[in-house]
C-alpha positions as CSV (number, residue, x, y, z in Angstrom):
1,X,-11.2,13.6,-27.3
2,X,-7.8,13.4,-29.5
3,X,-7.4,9.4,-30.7
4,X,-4.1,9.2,-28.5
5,X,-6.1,10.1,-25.4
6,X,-8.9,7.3,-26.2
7,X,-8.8,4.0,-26.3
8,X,-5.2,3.2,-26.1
9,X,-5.2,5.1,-22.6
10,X,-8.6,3.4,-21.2
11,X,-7.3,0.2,-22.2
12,X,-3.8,1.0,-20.7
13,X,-6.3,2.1,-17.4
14,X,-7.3,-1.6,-17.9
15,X,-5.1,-3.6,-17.8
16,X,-3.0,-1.6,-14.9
17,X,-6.3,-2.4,-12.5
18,X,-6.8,-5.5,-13.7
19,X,-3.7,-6.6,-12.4
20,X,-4.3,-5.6,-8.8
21,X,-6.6,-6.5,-6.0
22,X,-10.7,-5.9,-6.0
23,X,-10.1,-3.8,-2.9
24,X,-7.9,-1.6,-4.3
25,X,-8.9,2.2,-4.7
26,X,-7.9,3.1,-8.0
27,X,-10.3,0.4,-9.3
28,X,-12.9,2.6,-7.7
29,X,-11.4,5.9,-9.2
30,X,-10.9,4.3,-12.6
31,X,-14.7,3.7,-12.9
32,X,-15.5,7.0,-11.9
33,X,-13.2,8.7,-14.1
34,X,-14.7,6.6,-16.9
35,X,-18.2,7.7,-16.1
36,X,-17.1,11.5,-16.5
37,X,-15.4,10.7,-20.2
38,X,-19.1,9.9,-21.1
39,X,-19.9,13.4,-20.1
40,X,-16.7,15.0,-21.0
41,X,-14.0,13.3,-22.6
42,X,-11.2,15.4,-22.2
43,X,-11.6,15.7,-18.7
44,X,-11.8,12.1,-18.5
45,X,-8.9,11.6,-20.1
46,X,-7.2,14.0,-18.1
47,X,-7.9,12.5,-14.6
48,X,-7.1,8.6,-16.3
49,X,-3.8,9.8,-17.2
50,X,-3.1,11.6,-13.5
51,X,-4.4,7.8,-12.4
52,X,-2.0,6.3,-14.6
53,X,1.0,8.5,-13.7
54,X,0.9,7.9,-9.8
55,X,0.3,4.3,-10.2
56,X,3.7,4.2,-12.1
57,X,5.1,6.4,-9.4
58,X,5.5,3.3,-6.9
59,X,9.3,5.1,-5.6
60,X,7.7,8.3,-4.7
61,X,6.3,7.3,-1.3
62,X,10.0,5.9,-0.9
63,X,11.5,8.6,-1.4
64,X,9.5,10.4,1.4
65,X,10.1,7.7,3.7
66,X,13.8,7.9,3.5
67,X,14.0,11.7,5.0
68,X,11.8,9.9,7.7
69,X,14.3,7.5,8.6
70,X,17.8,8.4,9.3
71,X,20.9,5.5,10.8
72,X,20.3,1.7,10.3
73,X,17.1,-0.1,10.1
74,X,15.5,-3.5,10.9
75,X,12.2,-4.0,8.9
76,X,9.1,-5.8,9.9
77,X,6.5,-6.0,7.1
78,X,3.9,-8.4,5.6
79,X,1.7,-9.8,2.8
80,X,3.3,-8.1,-0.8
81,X,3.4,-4.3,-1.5
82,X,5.0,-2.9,-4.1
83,X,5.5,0.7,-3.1
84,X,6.8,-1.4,0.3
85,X,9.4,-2.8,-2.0
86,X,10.3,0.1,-3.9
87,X,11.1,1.8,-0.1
88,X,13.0,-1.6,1.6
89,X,15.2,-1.3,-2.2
90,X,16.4,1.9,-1.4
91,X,16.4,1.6,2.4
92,X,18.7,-1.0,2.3
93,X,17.7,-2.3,5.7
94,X,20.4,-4.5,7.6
95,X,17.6,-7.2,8.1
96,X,13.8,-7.9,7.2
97,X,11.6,-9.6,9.0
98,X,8.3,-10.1,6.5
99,X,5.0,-12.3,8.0
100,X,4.2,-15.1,5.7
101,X,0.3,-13.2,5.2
102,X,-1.8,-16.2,4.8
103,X,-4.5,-16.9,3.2
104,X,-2.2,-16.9,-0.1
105,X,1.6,-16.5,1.7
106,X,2.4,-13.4,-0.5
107,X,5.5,-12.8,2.3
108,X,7.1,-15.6,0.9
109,X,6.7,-13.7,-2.9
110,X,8.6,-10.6,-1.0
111,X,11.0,-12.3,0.7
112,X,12.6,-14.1,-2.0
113,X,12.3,-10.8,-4.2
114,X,14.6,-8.8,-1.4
115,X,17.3,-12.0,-1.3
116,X,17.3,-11.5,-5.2
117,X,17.5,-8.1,-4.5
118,X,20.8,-8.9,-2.4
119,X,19.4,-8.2,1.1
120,X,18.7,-10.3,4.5
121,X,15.2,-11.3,4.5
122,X,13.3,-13.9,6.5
123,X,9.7,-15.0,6.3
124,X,8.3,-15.8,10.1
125,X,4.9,-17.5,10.6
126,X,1.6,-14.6,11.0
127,X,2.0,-15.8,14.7
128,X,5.3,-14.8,15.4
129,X,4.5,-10.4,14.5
130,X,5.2,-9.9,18.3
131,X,8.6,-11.3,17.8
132,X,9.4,-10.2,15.1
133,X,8.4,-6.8,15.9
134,X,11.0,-6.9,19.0
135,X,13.9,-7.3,16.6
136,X,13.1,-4.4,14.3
137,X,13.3,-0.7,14.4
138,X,10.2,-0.1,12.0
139,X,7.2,-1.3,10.7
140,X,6.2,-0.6,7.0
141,X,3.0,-1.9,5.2
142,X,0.9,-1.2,2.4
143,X,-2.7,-0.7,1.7
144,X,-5.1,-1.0,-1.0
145,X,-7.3,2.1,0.4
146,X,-6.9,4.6,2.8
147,X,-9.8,7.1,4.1
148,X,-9.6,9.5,6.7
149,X,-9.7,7.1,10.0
150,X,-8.8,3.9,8.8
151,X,-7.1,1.9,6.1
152,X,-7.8,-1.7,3.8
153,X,-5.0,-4.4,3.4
154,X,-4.2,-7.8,4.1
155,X,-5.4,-9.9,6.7
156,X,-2.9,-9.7,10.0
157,X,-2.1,-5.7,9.3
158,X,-4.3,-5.1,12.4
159,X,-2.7,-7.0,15.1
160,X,0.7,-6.5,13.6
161,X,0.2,-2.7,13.6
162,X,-1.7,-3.4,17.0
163,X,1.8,-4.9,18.1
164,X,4.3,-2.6,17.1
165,X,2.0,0.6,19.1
166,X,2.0,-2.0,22.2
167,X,6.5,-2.2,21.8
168,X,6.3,1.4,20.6
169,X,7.8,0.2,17.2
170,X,7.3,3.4,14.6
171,X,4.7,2.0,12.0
172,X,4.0,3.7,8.2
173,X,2.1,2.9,5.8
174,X,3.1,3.4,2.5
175,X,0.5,4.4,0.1
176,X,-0.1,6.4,-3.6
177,X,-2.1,9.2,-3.6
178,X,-4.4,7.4,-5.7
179,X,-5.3,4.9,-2.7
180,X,-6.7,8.1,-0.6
181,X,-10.1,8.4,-1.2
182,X,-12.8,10.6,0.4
183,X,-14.6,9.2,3.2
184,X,-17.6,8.1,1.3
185,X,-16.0,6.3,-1.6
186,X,-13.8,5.0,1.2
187,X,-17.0,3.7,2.7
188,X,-18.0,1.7,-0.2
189,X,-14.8,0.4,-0.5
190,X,-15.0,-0.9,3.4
191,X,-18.4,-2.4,2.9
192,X,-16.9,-5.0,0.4
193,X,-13.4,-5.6,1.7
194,X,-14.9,-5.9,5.5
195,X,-17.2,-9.1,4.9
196,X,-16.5,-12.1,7.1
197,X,-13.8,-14.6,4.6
198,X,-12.3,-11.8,3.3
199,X,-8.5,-11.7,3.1
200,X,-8.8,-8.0,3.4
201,X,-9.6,-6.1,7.0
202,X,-9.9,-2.4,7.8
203,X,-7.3,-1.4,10.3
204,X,-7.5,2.1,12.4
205,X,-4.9,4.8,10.9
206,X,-4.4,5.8,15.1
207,X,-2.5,2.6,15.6
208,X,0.6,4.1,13.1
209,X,3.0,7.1,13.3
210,X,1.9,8.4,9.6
211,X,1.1,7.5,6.1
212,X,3.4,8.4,3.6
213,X,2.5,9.3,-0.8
214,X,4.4,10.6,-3.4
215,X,3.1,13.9,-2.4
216,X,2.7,14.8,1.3
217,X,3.0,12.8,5.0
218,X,-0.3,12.1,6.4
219,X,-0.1,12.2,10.8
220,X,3.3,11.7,12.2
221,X,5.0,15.1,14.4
């Protein structure tokens, strides 16, 4: 393998994972692709910086999202997403309702990013998803995992999703391509993030109206 594709990009792999959450595909991914540079470097490399380049990619899921969503929008969201953000930045809603997402209150984080930011957002208790729900036109979340019936992210995505199918709120979850994983590494993901205290919790992929990547929308008409 060429020096510029060795260490510089494995610890650039790193430090990009190290900075997200342990239930988190790419973390997975990453060690996999790892394991095949012991066996071939250059193919290693190759699928690293493919990794890399869709995790800097966090508008491309936004970008789909917009053709989905034509006129004015009210938001309801929760917990912190970045790809989320990226798609509420160039949305533009006319109001945001985001769930405070305890354990930790990340909604409060993405709240006060989108007043910055020079929009109307208000954090409401985890309680109060029915409501807010009522008052917006679409749901958006994130996830840290996606397989082929159900998806991993913060504690209170299931009964807000749960929710907005019960008002017949339109729901998407906003995703990379590198947080679909096939169904068995999705499995192993699911056996970690699913134990009892964790602020993670699988939620069914029938509850929304699609998931959206950089690259394709997953369900939806």
């Amino acid at each position: 393998m060429e020096p510029s594709c060795s260490l510089p990009l494995l610890l650039e792999a790193a430090g990009t994972l190290r900075d997200g959450q342990p239930c988190m595909a790419p973390v997975l991914l990453a060690s996999r692709y790892l394991k095949d540079s012991a066996r071939d470097m250059a193919k290693g490399a190759r699928r690293l910086k493919r990794l890399l380049a869709l995790l800097r990619n966090v508008e491309g899921p936004a970008s789909r999202l917009a053709d989905l969503l034509p006129g004015e929008k009210r938001v309801a969201t929760i917990s912190w997403s970045s790809t989320v953000m990226a798609a509420l930045r160039l949305l533009r809603p006319a109001r945001i309702l985001v769930l405070r997402s305890e354990p930790g209150g990340e909604g409060e984080r993405t709240a006060l990013a989108l007043r910055e930011a020079g929009m109307e957002a208000e954090v409401v208790p985890d309680s109060a998803a029915a409501r807010a729900l009522a008052q917006s036109t679409v749901c958006l979340v994130g996830a840290d995992a996606v397989g082929e019936k159900e998806f991993i992210n913060k504690v209170g995505t299931f009964p807000l999703l749960a929710s907005a199918a019960a008002l017949g709120v339109p729901s998407y979850v906003l995703a990379g391509e590198e947080k679909i994983l096939p169904e068995r590494l999705f499995r192993r993901v699911r056996k970690v993030c699913a134990r009892e205290g964790s602020p993670f919790e699988v939620t069914p992929l029938s509850l929304v109206t699609a998931v959206v990547t950089q690259e394709r929308v997953i369900g939806g008409a």
